[in-house]
C-alpha positions as CSV (number, residue, x, y, z in Angstrom):
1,X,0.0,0.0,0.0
2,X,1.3,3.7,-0.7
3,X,1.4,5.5,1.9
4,X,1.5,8.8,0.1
5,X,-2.3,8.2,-1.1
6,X,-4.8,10.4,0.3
7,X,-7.5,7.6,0.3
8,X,-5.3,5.1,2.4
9,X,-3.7,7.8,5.1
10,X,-7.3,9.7,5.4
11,X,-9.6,6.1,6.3
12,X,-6.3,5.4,8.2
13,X,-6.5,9.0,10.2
14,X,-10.2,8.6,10.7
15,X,-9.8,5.1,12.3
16,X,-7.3,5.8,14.6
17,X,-9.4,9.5,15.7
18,X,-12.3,6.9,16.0
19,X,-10.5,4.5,18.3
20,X,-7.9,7.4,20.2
21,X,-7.0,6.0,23.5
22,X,-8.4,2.5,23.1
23,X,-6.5,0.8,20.4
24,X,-5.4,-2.1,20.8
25,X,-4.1,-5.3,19.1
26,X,-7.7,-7.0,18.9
27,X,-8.8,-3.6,17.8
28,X,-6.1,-2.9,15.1
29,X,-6.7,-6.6,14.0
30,X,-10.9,-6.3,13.9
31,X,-11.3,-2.6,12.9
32,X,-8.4,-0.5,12.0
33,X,-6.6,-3.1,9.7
34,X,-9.8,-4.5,7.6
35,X,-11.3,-0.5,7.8
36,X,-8.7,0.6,5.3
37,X,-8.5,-2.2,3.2
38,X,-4.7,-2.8,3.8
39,X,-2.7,-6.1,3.9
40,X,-3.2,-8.2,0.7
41,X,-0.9,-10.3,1.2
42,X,0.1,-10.6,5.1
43,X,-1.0,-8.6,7.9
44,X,1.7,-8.6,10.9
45,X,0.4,-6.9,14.5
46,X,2.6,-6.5,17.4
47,X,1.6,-5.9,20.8
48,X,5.2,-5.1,22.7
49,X,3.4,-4.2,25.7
50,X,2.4,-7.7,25.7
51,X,4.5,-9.3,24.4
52,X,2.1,-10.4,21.5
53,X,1.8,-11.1,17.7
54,X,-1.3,-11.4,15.5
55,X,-0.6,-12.2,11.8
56,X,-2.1,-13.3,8.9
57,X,-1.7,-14.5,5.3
58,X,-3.7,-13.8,2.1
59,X,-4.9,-17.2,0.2
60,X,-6.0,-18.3,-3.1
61,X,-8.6,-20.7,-3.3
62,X,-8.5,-23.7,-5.7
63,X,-11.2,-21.7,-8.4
64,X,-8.4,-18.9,-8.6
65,X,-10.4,-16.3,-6.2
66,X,-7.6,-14.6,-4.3
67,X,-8.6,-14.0,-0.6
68,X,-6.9,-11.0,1.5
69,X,-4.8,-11.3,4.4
70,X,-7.2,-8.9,6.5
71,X,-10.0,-10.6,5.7
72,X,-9.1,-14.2,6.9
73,X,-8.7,-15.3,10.5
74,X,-5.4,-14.0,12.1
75,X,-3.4,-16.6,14.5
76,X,-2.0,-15.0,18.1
77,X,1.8,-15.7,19.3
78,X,2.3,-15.6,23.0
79,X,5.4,-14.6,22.7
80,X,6.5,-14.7,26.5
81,X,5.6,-18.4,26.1
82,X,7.5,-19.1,22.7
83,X,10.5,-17.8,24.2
84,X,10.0,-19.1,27.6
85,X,10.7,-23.2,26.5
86,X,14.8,-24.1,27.0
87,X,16.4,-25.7,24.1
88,X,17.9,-29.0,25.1
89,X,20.9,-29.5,23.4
């Protein structure tokens, strides 16, 4: 997505006005993300203050009808538990 295009970075602004104060992960994964249309091909969310990531991946069905990223379901990383398991060597 450009970021220089007025229709992209206006929706954008106007989602971010609308949700000033609350946003969230699950709110930049439900609203702001799917609201401007943005993430054909892989969405990636990170929540640092919780150690969090929500991501997802555009698909193409067998009949050729390409699905976006933002519009499929998006998986959630626990990140303090991924890194929390000790390699054994």
């Amino acid at each position: 997505m450009d970021w220089l295009c007025p229709p992209f970075h206006v929706r954008l602004h106007e989602l971010l006005e609308r949700y000033h104060g609350e946003i969230t992960a699950e709110i930049a994964v439900r609203y702001i993300t799917p609201g401007t249309n943005s993430g054909n091909l892989m969405v990636a969310v990170y929540d640092l203050t919780h150690n969090q990531t929500y991501f997802a991946f555009g698909h193409q069905n067998p009949d050729g009808k390409k699905v976006d990223a933002y519009l499929r379901p998006f998986i959630k990383l626990d990140l303090n538990e991924l890194f929390s398991h000790k390699l054994s060597v």
